[in-house]
Every structure is written in C-alpha cells, then in structure tokens.
DRENMIMAR-687833 format. One record per residue (C-alpha): x, y, z; residue number from 1; chain. Coordinates in nm, 2 decimals. Layout:
N
ATOM       c1       c2       c3   rolum   sedo
ATOM        X        Y        Z     NUM      A
...
! end
This chain:
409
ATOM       c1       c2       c3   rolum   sedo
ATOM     0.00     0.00     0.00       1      A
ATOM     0.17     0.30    -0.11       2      A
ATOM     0.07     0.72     0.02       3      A
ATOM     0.12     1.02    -0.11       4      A
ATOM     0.22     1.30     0.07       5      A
ATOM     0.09     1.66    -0.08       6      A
ATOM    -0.03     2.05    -0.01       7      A
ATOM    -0.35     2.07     0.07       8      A
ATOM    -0.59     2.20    -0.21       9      A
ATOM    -0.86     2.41    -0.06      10      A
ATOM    -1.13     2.18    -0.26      11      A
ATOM    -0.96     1.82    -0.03      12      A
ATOM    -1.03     2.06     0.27      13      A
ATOM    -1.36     1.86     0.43      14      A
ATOM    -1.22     1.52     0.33      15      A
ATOM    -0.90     1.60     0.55      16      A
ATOM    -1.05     1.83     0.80      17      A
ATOM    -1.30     1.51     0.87      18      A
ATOM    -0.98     1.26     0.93      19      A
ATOM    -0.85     1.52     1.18      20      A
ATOM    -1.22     1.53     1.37      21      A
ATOM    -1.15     1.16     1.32      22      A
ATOM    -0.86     1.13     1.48      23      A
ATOM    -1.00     1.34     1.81      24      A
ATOM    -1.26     1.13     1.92      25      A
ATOM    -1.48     1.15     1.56      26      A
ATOM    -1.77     1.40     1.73      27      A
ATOM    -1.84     1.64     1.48      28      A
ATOM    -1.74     2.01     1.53      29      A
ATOM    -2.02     2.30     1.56      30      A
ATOM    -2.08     2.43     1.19      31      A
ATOM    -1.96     2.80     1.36      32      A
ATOM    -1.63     2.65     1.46      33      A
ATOM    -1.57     2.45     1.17      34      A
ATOM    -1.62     2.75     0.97      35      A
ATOM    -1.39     2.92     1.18      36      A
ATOM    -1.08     2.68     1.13      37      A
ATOM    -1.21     2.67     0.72      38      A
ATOM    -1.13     3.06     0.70      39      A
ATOM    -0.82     3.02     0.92      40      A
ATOM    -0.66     2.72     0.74      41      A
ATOM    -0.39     2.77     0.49      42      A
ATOM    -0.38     2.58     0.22      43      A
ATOM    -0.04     2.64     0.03      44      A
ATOM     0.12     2.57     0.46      45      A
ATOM    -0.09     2.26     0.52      46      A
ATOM    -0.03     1.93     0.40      47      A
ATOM    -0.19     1.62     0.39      48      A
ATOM    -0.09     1.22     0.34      49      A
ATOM    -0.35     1.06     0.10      50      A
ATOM    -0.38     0.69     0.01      51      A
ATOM    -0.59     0.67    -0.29      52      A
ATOM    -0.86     0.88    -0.26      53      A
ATOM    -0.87     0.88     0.14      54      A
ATOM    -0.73     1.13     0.36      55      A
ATOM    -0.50     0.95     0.60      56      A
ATOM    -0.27     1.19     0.75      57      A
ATOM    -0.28     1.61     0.80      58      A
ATOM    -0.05     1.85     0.93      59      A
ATOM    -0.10     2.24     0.88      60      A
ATOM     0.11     2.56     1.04      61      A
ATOM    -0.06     2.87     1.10      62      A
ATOM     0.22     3.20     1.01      63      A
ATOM     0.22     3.38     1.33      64      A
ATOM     0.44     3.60     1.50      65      A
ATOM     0.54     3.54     1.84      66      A
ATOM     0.68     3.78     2.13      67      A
ATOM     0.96     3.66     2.26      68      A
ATOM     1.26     3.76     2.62      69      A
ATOM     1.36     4.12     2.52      70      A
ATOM     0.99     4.21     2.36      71      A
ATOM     1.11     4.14     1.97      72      A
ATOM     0.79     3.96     1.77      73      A
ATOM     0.95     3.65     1.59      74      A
ATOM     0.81     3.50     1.26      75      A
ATOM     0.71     3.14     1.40      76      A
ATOM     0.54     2.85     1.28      77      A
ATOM     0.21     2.74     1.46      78      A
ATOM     0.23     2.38     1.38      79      A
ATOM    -0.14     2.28     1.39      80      A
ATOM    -0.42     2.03     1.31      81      A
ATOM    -0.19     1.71     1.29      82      A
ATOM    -0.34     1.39     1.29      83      A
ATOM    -0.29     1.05     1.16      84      A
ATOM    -0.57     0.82     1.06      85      A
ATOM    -0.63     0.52     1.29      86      A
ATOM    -0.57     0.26     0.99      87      A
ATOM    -0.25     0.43     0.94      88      A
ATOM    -0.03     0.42     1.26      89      A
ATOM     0.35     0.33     1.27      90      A
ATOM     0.42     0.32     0.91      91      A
ATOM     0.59     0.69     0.93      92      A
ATOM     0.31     0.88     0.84      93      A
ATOM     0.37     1.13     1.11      94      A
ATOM     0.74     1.13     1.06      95      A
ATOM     0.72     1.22     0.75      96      A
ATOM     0.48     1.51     0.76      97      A
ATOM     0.72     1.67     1.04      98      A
ATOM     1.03     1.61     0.77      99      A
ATOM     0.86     1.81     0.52     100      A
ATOM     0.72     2.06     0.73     101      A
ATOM     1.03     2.14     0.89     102      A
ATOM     1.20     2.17     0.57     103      A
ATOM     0.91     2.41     0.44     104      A
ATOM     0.91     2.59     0.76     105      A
ATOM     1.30     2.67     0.71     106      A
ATOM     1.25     2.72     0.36     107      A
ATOM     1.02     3.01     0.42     108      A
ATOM     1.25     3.17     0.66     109      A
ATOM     1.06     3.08     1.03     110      A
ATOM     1.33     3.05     1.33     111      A
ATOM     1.07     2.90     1.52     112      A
ATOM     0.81     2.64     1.53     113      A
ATOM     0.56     2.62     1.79     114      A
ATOM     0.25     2.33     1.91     115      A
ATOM     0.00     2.22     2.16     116      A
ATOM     0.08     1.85     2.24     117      A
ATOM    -0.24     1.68     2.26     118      A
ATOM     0.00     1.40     2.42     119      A
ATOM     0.34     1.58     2.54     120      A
ATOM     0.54     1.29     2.48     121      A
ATOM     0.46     1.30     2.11     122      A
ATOM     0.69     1.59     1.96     123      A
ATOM     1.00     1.54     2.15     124      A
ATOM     1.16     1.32     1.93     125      A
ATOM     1.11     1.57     1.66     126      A
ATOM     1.32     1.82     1.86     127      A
ATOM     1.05     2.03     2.03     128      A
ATOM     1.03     2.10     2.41     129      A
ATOM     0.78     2.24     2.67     130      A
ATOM     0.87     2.63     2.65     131      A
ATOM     0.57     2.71     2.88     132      A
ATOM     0.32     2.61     3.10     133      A
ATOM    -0.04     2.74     3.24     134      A
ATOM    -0.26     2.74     3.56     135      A
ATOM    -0.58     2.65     3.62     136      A
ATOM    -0.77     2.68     3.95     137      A
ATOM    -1.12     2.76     4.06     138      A
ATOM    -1.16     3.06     4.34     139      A
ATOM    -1.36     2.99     4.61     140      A
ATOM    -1.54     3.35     4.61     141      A
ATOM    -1.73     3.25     4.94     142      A
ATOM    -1.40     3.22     5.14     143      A
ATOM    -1.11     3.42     4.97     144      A
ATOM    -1.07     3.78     5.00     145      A
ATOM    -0.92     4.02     4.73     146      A
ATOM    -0.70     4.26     4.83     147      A
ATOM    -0.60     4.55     4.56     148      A
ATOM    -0.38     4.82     4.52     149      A
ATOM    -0.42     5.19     4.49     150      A
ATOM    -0.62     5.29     4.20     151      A
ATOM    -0.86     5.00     4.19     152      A
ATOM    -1.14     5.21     4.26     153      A
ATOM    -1.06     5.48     3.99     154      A
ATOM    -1.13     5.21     3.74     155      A
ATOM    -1.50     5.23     3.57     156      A
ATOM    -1.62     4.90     3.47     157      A
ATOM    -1.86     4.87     3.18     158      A
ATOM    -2.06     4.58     3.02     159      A
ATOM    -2.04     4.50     2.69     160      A
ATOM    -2.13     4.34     2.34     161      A
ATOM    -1.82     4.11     2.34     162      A
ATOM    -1.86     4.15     1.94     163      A
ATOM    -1.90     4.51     1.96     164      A
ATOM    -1.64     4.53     2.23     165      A
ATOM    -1.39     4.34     1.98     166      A
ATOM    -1.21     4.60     1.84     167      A
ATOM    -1.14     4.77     2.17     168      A
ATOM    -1.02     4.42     2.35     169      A
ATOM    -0.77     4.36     2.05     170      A
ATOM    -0.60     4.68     2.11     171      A
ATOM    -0.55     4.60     2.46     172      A
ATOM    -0.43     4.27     2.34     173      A
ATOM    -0.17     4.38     2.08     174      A
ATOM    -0.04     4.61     2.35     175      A
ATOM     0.02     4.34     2.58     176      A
ATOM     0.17     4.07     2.32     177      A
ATOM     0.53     4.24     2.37     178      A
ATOM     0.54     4.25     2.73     179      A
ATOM     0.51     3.84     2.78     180      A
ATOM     0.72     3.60     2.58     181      A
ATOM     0.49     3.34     2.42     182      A
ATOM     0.26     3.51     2.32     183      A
ATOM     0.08     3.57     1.97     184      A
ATOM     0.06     3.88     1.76     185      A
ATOM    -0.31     3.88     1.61     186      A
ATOM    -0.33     3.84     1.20     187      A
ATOM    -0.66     3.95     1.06     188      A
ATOM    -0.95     3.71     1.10     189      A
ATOM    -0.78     3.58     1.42     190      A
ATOM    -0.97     3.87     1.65     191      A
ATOM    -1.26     3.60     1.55     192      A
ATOM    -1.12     3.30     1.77     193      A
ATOM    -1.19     3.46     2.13     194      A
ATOM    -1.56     3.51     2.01     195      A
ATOM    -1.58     3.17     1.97     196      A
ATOM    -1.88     3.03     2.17     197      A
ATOM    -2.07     2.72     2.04     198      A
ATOM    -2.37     2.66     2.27     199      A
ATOM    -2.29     2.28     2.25     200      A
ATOM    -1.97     2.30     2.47     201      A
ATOM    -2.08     2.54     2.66     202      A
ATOM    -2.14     2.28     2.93     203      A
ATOM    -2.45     2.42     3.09     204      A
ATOM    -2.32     2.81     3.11     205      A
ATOM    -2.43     3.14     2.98     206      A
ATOM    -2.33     3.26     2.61     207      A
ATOM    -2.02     3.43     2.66     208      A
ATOM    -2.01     3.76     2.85     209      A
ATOM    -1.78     4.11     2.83     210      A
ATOM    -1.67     4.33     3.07     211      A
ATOM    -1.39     4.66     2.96     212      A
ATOM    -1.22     4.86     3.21     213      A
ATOM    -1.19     5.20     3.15     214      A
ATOM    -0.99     5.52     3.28     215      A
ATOM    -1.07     5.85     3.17     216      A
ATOM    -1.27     5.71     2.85     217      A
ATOM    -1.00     5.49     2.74     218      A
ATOM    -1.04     5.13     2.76     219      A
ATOM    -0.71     4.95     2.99     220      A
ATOM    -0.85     4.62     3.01     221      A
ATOM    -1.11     4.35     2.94     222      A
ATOM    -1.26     4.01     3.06     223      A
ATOM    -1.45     3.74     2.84     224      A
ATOM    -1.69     3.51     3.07     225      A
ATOM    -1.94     3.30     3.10     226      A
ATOM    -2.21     3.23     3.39     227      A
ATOM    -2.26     2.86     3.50     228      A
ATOM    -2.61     2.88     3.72     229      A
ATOM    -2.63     2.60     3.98     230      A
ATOM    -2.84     2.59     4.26     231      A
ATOM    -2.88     2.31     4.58     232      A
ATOM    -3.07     2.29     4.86     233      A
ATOM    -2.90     2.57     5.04     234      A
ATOM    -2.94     2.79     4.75     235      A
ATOM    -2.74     2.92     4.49     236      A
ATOM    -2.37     2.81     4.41     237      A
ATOM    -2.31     2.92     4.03     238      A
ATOM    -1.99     2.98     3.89     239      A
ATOM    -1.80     3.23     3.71     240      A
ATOM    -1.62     3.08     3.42     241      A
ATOM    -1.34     3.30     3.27     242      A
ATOM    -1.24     3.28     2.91     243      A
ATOM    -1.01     3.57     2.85     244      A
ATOM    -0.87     3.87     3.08     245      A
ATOM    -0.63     4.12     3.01     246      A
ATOM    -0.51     4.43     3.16     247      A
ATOM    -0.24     4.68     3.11     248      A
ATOM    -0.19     4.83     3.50     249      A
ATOM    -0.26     4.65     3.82     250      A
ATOM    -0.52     4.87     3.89     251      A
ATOM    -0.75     4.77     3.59     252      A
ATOM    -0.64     4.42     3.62     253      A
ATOM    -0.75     4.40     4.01     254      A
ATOM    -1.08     4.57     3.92     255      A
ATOM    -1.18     4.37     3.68     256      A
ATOM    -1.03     4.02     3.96     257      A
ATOM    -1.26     4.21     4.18     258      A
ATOM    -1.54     4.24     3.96     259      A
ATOM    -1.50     3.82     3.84     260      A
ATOM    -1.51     3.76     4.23     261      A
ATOM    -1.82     3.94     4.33     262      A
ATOM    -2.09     3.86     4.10     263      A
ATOM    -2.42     3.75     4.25     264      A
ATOM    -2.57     3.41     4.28     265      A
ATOM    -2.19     3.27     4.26     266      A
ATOM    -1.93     3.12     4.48     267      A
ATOM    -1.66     3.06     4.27     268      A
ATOM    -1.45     3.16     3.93     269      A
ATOM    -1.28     2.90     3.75     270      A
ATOM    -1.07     2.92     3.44     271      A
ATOM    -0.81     2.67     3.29     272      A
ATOM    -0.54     2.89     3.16     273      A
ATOM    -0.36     3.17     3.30     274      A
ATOM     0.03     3.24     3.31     275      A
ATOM     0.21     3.07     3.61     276      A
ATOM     0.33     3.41     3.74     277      A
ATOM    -0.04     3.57     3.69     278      A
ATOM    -0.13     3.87     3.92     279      A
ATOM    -0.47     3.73     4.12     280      A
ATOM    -0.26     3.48     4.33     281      A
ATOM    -0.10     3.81     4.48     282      A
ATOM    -0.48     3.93     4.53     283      A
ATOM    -0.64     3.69     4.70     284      A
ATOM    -0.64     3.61     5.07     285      A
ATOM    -0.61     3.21     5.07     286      A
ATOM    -0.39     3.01     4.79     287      A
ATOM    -0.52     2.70     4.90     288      A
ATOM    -0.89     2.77     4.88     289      A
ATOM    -0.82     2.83     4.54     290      A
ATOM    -0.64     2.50     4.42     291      A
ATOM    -0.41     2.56     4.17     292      A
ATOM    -0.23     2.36     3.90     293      A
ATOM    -0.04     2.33     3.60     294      A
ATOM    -0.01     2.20     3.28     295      A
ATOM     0.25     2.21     2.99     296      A
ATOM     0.12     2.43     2.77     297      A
ATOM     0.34     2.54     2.41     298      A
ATOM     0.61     2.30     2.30     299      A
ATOM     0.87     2.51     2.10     300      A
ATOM     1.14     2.39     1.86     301      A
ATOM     1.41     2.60     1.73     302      A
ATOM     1.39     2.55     1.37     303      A
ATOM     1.70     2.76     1.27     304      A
ATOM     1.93     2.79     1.61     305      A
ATOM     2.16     3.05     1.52     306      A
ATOM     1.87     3.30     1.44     307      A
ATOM     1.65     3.19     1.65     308      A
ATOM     1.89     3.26     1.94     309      A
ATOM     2.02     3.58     1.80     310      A
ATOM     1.62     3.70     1.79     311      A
ATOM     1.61     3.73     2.19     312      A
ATOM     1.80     3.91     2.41     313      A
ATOM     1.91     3.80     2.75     314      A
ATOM     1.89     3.97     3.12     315      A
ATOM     2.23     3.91     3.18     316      A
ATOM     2.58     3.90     2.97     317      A
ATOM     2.64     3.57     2.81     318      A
ATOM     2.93     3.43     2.62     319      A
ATOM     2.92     3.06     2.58     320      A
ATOM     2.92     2.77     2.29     321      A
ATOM     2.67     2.50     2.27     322      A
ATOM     2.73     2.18     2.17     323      A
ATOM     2.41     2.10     1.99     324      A
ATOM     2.22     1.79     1.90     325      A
ATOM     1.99     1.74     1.64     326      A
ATOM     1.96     1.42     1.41     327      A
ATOM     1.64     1.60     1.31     328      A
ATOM     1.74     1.91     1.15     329      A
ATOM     2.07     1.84     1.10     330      A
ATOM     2.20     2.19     0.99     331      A
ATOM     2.18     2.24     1.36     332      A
ATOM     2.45     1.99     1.45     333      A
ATOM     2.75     2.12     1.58     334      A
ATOM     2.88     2.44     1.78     335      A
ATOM     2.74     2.79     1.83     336      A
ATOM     2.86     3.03     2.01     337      A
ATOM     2.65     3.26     2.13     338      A
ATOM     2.73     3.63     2.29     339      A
ATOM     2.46     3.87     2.41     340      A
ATOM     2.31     4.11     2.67     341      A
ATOM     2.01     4.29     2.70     342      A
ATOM     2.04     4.52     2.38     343      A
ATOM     2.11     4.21     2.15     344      A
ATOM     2.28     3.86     2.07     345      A
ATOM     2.51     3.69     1.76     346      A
ATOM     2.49     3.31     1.71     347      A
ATOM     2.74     3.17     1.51     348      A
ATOM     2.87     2.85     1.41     349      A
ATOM     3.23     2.73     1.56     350      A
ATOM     3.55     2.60     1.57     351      A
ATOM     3.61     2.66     1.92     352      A
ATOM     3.56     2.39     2.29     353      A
ATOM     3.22     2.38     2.37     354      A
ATOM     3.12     2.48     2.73     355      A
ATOM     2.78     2.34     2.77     356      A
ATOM     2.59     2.06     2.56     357      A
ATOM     2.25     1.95     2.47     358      A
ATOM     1.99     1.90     2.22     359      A
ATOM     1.76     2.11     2.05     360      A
ATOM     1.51     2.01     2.29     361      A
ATOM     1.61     2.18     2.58     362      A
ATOM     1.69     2.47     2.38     363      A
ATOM     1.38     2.51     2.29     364      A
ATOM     1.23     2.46     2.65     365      A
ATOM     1.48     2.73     2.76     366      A
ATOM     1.44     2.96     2.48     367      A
ATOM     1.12     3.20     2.63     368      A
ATOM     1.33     3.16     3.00     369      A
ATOM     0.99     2.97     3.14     370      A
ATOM     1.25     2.68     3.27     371      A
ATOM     1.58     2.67     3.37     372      A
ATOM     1.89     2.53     3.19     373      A
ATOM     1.97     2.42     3.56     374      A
ATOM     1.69     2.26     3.62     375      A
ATOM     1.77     2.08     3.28     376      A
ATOM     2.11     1.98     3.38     377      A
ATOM     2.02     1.84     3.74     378      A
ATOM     1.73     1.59     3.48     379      A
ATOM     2.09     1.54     3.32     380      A
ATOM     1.93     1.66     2.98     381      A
ATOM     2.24     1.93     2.99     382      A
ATOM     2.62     1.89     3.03     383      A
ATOM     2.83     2.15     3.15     384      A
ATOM     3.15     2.12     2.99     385      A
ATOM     3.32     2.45     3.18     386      A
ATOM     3.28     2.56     3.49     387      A
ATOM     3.04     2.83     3.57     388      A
ATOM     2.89     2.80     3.25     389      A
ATOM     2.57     2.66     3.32     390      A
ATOM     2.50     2.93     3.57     391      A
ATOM     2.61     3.20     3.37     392      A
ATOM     2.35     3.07     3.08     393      A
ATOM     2.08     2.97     3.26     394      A
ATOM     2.07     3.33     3.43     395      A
ATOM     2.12     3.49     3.10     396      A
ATOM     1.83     3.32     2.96     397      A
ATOM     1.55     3.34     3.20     398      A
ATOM     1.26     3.62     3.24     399      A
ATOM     1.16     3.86     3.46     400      A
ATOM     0.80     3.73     3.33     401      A
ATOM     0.68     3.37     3.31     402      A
ATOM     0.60     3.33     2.90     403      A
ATOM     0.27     3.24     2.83     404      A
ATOM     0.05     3.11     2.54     405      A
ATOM    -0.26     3.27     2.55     406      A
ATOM    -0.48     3.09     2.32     407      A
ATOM    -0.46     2.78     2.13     408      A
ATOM    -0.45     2.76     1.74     409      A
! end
C-alpha cells in the first residue's frame, strides 16, 4: 500500500478536516467552529498524506508571529491540526509530515516552530520542548478575599457586546503581546477565535459575557466570561467561568479580579489557563482555597538555532558555545557560540571547545526563560563542559516574566 504526501488543495479541505475530527474522538465540530478553522486554514502551509482517494494523515502551520525575552515579535510557525488516521499508525506517516514541514518551515524563513501536544510525549523526538506552562484553578469566592492596590477604585467598569467590544479588546491585546514571551501577535480574521462560543460545549453556562475597564474614556483592560447557574438545597452556588482577561496596569487588572469575584448568585471563578506568574494569586487572601495547577502548555522547537537565538536578548551577559544535538534538522549539529546582553545577541557556528551541551530540545524549552537550563542539567538533559557555564547561561536566559501562550490555534 503506497501514500502520497501533498499540499492541501482548498477543494480536499472537508475530506481532510474530517480525518482530523477523526482522529480526536470523531464528534463532529459546531458548523460556527468549523467554519472558523475553514477561513483560518492555509492551504499552500498545510499538508496532507492521502492513500488513494482517502485522507490519512494532516498536518498544517498557521504563520504567526510570536513575542519573545527582550519584547522582539519573531516569525514562528504554529504547527497545527496534525493527525494520523487510525488505519495508518507506525508506518511513518507522522514522521514524514514533520520532515517536510520542517524543511518548508526553514524554507520560508521561520526560526521558530511552535505546538499544543495533545500527548506531550509526542513531539519530542522531533526536537520540540515544553517552553511554557499554564494554571488553572477555581476561586472559592465564598472564602477568599481580594486585596487590591491603589487605584482600583478609579477604574469604571462597563458591560459590553463582546462582538461590539472586539475592536477595543484587540487593542488592549496587541499592547500586551510584547510585554510576555509566548505570546501571539493577532493576524486579521484571528480577532474572530476569542468570540468563539458554540452553545454545545458550553457545558450548561451562559453565552459568553464582556466586561472593559476603562480610565478616563480609554479602555485599559477587558474580561471574556461566562455564567454557570447551579443551585442546591442551600441555595445558589453558580460559577464564574473565565475565558479571557487582560489588563495593562494593576489597577484595571485588580478591578476587573474584583469584579469576576463578586458577582451575585456565585461562589466561585474558574478558568483553565492563566500564566504561572499571573497577578490574582497576589490578590487573594487564601492560595489554597483556590487550588491551583499546572499544565505544559506550548512546546517550541528552534527550527533555525543560530537565528532563532540571535532573535532574543538576555537579562544578563552571556558568552558561551553550545554543543548541539539534532539528528532532526541536521544543519543544527555542531557548535554555536553565542554572545549577548540585554540590547542584542550573535549566534554563530564554531570551531572553538564547547562549554555546555545538549539538544535542540532543551533549547527550545529554555528559549522564552519559562525553565531553567539548571533545572535541565540536574534531569541530566544538559552537560556542563566549563565551569560556571551553566549558571552563567541559565541566568542569561530566564525572564523577569513567566511566557505564556494565551490561546490555542
């Protein structure tokens, strides 16, 4: 049985669109968010694998830019919709969809490739690491107190259309994409994902709400939510369920945790995904009532290491050469020595000892400085080859700010 591996042609798009919703369980997507992914999809960056006339294998990447330590916005592949058909496991499918991507994705000039694992252990083998991670917890409004800074109460709070209130939330947004590593400059027709809101996996909660927070008429922040109602024999214990929240001062960003924590006929305010370092579990009075965890979130591969490195910039003086694996990407292999600071960085290939190695996996789990080159090394994933290297790098390339992907794709 022989395949054929091919771009996508925008008239094969339902055929391999339904091996993907397939390959996730076969439950048929909303027509609103299929429609969605339809407009988003691009053909000439997706592929497919096709045996006969049947769709057995898919693989797209979106072209974003990404944010990344030093505030620079890096072109970056957003590997997406990757799936192989049931009938068609271990016979290299996969392996060969990530060979030509990777070769496309150099080929048009991306330093970066980024994913969301629906299994982590997946894309590690095809050089990509876990660059950042996300927190989910659920508030307990009924026992936890806020406390918020000076200001707070200068913020106006005003409901909203959330599609009227679009335009107002993406500025907000596009301000914030530089200040956090990880996270994704906006293309037109993406301003259409937060709106998102089938009422079929809504799981029993209101359509989607919007509140903007405002100072002096201009609009500083902005949450996206949704209201569970439950009710026992006590009486009412609803939830708040947040989607989205941004904010571009403490203030606005404690008014509008404030606001999330005190609406009526709830006791609580869950969400799934927040960054790690996020501002309300400095607000609120009890940690524990409000049961945190964490998840790996973006898995990152450097697809071009000399760029990509040469694309951040690093919060302390760095001079060091890596001693890189990667049988993947092979124009990787070898030494680069990398010099930098916090106005810039050159990455070149060398001749001269190396001082640390490891593969292009833990680069790219180190690259947006959400985990530690040390904490690497003690897994015995890194190799210090000089003394005083590993400390020196691993300080150069964390963040003052956890990175963060704030949506999936």
């Amino acid at each position: 049985m022989t395949t054929e591996l091919r771009v996508l042609d925008a008239a094969e798009w339902d055929a391999w669109y339904g091996t993907l919703e397939l390959a996730f369980g076969g439950v048929p997507e909303s027509p609103e968010e299929r429609r969605l992914w339809q407009d988003l999809t691009e053909h000439e960056r997706s592929i497919g694998v096709w045996d006969g006339e049947s769709c057995v294998g898919t693989a797209g990447a979106f072209t974003f830019r990404m944010s990344v330590p030093g505030g620079a916005i890096v072109p970056t592949a957003g590997v997406t919709m990757v799936s192989v058909a049931a009938t068609h496991r271990r016979r290299g499918i996969l392996s060969s969809m990530m060979r030509r991507q990777l070769d496309d994705v150099r080929a048009w000039g991306e330093p970066l490739a980024v994913l969301t694992a629906s299994e982590p252990e997946i894309y590690g083998r095809f050089g990509y690491g876990i660059a950042t991670y996300q927190t989910r917890a659920t508030i307990d409004t009924t026992r936890v107190r806020l406390t918020v800074p000076e200001g707070t109460d200068e913020v106006v709070l005003r409901q909203a259309d959330p599609a009227k209130a679009a335009a107002a939330r993406e500025a907000v947004y596009a301000r914030l994409v530089p200040r956090r590593p990880g996270m994704l400059a906006r293309r037109p027709e993406w301003e259409r994902l937060p709106l998102l809101d089938p009422e079929g996996e809504r799981g029993g909660a209101s359509p989607q709400h919007c509140v903007l927070a405002e100072r002096d008429g201009e609009v500083i922040g902005y949450a996206l939510y949704a209201i569970k109602p439950e009710w026992s024999h006590t009486g009412s214990d609803g939830a708040v369920v947040l989607k989205d929240l941004g904010a571009l001062d403490p203030a606005a960003e404690a008014a509008l945790w404030r606001f999330l924590c005190s609406i009526d006929l709830t006791s609580s305010v869950r969400f799934h995904s927040r960054p790690v370092d996020d501002a309300w579990q400095h607000l609120v009075s009890d940690i524990r009532r409000c049961s945190p965890t964490q998840k790996d979130s973006m898995h990152l591969r450097l697809v071009e290491v000399g760029a990509a490195l040469e694309a951040r910039t690093y919060q302390a003086p760095v001079d060091v050469v890596f001693e890189v694996e990667d049988a993947f990407c092979p124009w990787n292999e070898g030494r680069w020595r990398l010099t930098g600071d916090a106005k810039g960085a050159v990455c070149v290939c060398t001749d001269e000892a190396a001082d640390l190695s490891l593969s292009v996996r833990e680069l790219g789990a180190a690259y947006l400085g959400g985990t530690s080159l040390v904490s690497l090394a003690a897994a015995g994933r890194v190799r210090e080859l000089r003394d005083g290297a590993l400390v020196e790098a691993s300080v150069a390339f964390g963040s003052p700010v956890a990175p963060w992907l704030p949506h999936g794709f």
